[in-house]
Structure formats: structure tokens, C-alpha cells
C-alpha positions as CSV (number, residue, x, y, z in Angstrom):
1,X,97.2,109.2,107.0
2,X,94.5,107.3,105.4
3,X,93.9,104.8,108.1
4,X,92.8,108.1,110.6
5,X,90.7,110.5,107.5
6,X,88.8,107.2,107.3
7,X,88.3,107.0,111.1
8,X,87.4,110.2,111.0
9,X,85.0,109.8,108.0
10,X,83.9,106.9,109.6
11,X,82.7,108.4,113.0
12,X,81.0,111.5,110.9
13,X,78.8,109.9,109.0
14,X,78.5,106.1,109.8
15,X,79.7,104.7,106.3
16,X,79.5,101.0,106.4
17,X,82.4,100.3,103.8
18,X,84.4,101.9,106.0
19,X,83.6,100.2,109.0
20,X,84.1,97.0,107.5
21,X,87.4,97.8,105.7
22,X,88.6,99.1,109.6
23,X,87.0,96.6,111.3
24,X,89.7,94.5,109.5
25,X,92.0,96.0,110.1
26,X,91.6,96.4,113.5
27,X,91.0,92.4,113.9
28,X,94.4,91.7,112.6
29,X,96.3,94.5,113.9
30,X,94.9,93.8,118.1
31,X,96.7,90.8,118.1
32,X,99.8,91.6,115.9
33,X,100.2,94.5,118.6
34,X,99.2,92.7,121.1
35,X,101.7,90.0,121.1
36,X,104.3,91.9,119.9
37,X,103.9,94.2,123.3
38,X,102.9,91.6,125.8
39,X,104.7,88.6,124.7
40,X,108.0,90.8,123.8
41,X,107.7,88.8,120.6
42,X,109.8,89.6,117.5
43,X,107.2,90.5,114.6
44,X,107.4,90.5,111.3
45,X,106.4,92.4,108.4
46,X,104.8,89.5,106.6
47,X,102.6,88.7,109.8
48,X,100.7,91.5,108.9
49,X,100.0,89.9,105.4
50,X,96.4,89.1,106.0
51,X,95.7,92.9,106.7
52,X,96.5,94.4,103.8
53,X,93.4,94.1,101.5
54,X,91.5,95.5,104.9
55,X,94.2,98.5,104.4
56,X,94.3,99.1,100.9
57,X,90.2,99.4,101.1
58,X,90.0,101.6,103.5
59,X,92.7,104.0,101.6
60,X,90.6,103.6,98.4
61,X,87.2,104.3,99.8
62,X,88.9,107.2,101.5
63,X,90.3,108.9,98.4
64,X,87.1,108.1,96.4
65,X,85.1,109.8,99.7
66,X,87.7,113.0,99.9
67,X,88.4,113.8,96.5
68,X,85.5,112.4,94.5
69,X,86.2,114.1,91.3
70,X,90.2,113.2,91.0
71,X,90.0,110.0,92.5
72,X,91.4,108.2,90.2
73,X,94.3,110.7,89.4
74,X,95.1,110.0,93.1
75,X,95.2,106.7,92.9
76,X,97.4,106.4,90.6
77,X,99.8,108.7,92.0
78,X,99.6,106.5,95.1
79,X,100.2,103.6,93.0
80,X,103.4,105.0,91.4
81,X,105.0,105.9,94.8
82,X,104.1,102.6,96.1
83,X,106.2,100.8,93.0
84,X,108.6,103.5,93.0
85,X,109.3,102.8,96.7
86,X,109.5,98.8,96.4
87,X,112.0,99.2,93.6
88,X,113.8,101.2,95.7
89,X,113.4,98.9,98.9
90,X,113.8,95.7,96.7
91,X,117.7,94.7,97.8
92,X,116.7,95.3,101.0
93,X,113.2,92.7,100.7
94,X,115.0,90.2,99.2
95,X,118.3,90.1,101.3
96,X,120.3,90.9,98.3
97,X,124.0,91.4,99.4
98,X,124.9,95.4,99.2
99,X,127.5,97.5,100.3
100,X,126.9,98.8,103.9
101,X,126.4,102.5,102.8
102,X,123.9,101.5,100.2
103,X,121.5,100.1,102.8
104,X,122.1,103.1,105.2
105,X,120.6,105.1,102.2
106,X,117.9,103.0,101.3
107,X,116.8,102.6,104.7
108,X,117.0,106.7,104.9
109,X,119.4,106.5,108.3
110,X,121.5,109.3,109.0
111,X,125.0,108.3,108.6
112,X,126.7,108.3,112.3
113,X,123.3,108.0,114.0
């Protein structure tokens, strides 16, 4: 949801952070997509690595740009749902060895589906 309010912010009012934190992004996304369609490539995650600082910019500049006066309180609610999440993701990251049923959850997958 970032990624488009900065788009959006971006083609209102011609902010030049934002252009260069998407303009990143878009340089290293194109081809990740790209090769991933065309090619009928596997990809994966970590190819995607050099995109990230592009990404986290542009969702920083947009919560400073949308909610100026609680920026920071965003933030670092953002922050705490990204750690909580990679705890919770972390046996499945490092290819830890759990039961089947445990990863079902963790990867939120309906059971039967």
C-alpha cells in the first residue's frame, strides 16, 4: 500500500525523493519481473535484495508525507509488525525442520486447500 500512496503522491506533486526512491525500485523490479515472466525462470526472494533500501524509502518518505505529525509513532508500529512477522516466519527462512501443520499455519494456508 505504500509503494501506490507514493505513486500517487508522486504524480501530485512531483516530489523528487520519491521519484528517486521509485525509480529504484522500478530498476530492479523490471527485470526481476521480467525474467521471471519471459524466461519462466524460478525467482527468488533474495534476488530482490538490492531493492529493498529503494522500498523501505519510499514507505518512509510516504508516512513522513501522509501523517506528518505521528510519523514516527507509525513507524514504529510498522517496525514492530515487521519483527513480529520475521519471528514468526523465522523456521520457515531458515529451513528449520517443523511439523507439517506448523508450516500450514505459519504460511496462513487453509488446511485442505
Amino acid at each position: 500500500m505504500a509503494l501506490i500512496a507514493a505513486i500517487v503522491w508522486f504524480v501530485r506533486t512531483r516530489d523528487w525523493r520519491l521519484g528517486v526512491a521509485l525509480l529504484g525500485y522500478v530498476a530492479g523490479w523490471l527485470p526481476w519481473i521480467y525474467f521471471a515472466l519471459a524466461n519462466n525462470r524460478t525467482m527468488y526472494l533474495f534476488y530482490m535484495a538490492p531493492i529493498l533500501p529503494f522500498m523501505v524509502l519510499a514507505m518512509v518518505l510516504t508516512v513522513t508525507l501522509v501523517f506528518p505529525e505521528r510519523a514516527a509513532v507509525a513507524l514504529g508500529v510498522i517496525t514492530l509488525v515487521t519483527a513480529a512477522n520475521l519471528w514468526w516466519l523465522h523456521p520457515i527462512l531458515t529451513a528449520e525442520t517443523i511439523p507439517y501443520a506448523e508450516q500450514q499455519a505459519r504460511l496462513f494456508l487453509l488446511p485442505g486447500g
